[in-house]
C-alpha positions in Angstrom: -8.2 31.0 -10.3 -4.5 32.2 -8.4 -2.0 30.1 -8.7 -1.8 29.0 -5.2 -5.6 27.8 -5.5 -4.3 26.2 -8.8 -1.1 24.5 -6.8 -3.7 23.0 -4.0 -5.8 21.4 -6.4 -3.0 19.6 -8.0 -1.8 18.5 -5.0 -5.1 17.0 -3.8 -5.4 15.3 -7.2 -1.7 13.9 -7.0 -3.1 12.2 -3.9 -5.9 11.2 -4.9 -4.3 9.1 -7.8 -1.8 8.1 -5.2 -4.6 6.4 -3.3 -6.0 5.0 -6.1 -3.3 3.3 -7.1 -2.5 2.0 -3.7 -6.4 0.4 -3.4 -5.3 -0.9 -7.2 -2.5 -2.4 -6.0 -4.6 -3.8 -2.1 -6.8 -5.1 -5.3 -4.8 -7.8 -6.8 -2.4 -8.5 -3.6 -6.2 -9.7 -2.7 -6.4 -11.5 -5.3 -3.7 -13.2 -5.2 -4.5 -13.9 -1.1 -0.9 -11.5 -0.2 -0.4 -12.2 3.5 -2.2 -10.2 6.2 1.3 -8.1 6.6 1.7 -6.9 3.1 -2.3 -5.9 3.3 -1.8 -3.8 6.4 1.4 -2.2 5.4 -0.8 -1.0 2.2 -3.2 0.1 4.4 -1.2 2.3 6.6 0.0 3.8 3.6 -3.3 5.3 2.8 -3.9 5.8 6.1 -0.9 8.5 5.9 -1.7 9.7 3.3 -5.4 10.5 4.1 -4.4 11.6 7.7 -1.9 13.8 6.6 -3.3 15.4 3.6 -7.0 15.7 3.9 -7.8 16.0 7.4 -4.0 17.9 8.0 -3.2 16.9 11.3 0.6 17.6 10.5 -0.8 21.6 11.0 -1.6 20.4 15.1 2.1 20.7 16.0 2.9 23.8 13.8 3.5 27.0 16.0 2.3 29.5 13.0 -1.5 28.9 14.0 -2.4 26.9 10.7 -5.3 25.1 12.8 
């Protein structure tokens, strides 16, 4: 496998631990009924990252043709 092939997967893993710690920690703020703010603003935080780094919609805007 080359490197940069090597250097994606990584990455994708890194966020996908990075998600699941964010739905550990939406876990027990539910548990210990966290207000409705504190829920959302984990929310949006996964939303970013799943936005941004799986379906790369920061490529849109780049003038290089990466989409």
């Amino acid at each position: 496998m080359n490197s940069r092939r090597a250097a994606a997967y990584r990455f994708s893993s890194m966020i996908a631990l990075v998600l699941a710690v964010l739905t550990g920690i939406e876990y027990v703020a539910a548990l210990y009924h966290a207000g409705a703010v504190i829920m959302f603003l984990l929310a949006l935080a996964k939303a970013y990252f799943v936005v941004n780094f799986f379906m790369h919609i920061s490529r849109l805007w780049r003038t290089d043709g990466g989409h």
